[in-house]
N, C-alpha and C positions, 0 to 999 in steps of 0.2 A: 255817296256810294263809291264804291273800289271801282275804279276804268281800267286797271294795269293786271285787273286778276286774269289767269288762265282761260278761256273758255273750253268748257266738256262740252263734249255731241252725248255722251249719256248722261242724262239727266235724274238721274234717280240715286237718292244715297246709297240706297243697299249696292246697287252699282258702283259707286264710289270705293266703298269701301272694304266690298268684298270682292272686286278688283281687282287690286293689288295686295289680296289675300290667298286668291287660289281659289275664291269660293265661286258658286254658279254666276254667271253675268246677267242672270234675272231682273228686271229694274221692279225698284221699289219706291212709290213715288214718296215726294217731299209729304211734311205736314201744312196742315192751313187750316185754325180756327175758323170755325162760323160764324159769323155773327147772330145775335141772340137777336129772335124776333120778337121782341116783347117792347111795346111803347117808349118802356121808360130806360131803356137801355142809351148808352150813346153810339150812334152811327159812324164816329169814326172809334177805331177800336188805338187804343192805350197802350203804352210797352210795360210788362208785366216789372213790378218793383220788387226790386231786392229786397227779402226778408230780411228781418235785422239780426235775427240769429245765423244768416249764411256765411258773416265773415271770421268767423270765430277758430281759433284751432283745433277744432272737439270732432267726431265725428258724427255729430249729431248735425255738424256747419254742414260742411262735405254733402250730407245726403241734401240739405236745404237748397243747397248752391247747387245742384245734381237735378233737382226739381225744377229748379229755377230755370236752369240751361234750356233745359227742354220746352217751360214757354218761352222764352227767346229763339226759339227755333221757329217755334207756332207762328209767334207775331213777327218775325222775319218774312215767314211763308207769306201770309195772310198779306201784307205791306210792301215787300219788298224793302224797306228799310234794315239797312244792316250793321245799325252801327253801332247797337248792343249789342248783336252776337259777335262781333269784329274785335269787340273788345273783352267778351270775357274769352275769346280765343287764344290762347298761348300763341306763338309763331310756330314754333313746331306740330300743332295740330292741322296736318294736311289733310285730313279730313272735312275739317271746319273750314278751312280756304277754300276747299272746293265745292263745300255745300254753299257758302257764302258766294263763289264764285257764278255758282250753274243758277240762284235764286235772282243775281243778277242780273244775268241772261235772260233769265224767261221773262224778268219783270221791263228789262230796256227792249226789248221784244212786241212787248203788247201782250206778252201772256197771261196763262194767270192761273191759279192752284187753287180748289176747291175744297173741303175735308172740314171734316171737324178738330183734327189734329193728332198729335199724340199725348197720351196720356200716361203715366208711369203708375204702375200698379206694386212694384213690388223694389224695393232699394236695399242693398246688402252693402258696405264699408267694410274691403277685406280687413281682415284685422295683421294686427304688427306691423305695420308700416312705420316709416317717421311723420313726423308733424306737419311735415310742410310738401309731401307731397304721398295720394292717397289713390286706390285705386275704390272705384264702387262701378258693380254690377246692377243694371236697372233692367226691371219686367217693365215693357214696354207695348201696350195695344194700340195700332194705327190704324185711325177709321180707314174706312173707302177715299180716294180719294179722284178727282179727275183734274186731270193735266191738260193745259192748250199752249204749245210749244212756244207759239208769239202770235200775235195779229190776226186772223183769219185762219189760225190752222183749226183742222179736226180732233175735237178733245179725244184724249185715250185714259179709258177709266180703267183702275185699279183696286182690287178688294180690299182690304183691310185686314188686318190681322196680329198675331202677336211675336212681340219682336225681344230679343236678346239681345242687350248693347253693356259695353264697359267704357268706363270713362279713367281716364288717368286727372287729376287734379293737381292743380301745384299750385303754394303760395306766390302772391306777385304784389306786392307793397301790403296792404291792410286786407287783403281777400282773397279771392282765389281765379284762377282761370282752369279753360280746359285744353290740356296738353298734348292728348289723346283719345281719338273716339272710335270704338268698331263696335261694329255689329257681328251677333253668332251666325255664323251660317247654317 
């Protein structure tokens, strides 16, 4: 994990990133997969694998790699392990440093994120772009979710709901990273 990242006192993406947008300072909390109560499942949860169509120059890649991000965010929450999403991060996506950064926090904390996560319901690949870097709009629904800041604190629960995010994507050797992420306000 990252020790040199920033630490936020607001802890919630929509806070992140709507921010340093002008938009309400509402927090919106992180995602975090459930685990599947079902016997046969495994107990510790898995970091979600790159489709093999995601690294492709098409933008059929693009919305893969767009899906994909979003369970790497999941299993980041759920983990705390950050060293998939660190890396389909571009450096300029100060967004994803700081979600990376505050997931750090709550997890060297003793905290811990509850949710089912998010889930993307709808992907559009604006069109005419160049090849190598794309922009895609994703319909996003975020279960409920409950936050415990580190160790002993008082969880604070959060509804769920549906969220508007774009991403900016860029090529980076054979695939893709993400350059830029906001949410609609």
């Amino acid at each position: 994990m990252r020790r040199s990242a920033p630490r936020l006192t607001a802890g919630l993406l929509a806070a992140l990133v709507l921010g340093g947008c002008g938009g309400p300072p509402e927090p919106s909390p992180f995602p975090k997969p459930t685990k599947s109560s079902s016997p046969s499942a495994s107990s510790t949860p898995t970091p979600p694998v790159m489709p093999a169509g995601a690294k492709a120059k098409t933008d059929q890649a693009v919305e893969a790699f767009a899906k994909h991000f979003v369970s790497v965010i999941n299993f980041a929450t759920v983990t705390g392990e950050l060293k998939d999403l660190d890396a389909l991060s571009g450096e300029a996506c100060m967004t994803c440093r700081r979600l990376s950064a505050r997931l750090e926090q709550v997890y060297d904390r003793g905290g811990s994120i509850e949710s089912s996560g998010w889930r993307v319901t709808g992907a559009s690949v604006v069109s005419d772009q160049p090849l190598d870097r794309k922009y895609i709009d994703l319909a996003i629904v975020q279960s409920p979710q409950i936050l415990v800041e580190k160790a002993g604190a008082s969880p604070q629960k959060f509804p769920g709901g549906k969220q508007a995010m774009t991403m900016l994507i860029a090529r980076r050797g054979e695939g893709w990273v993400v350059t830029q992420m906001s949410l609609a306000g």
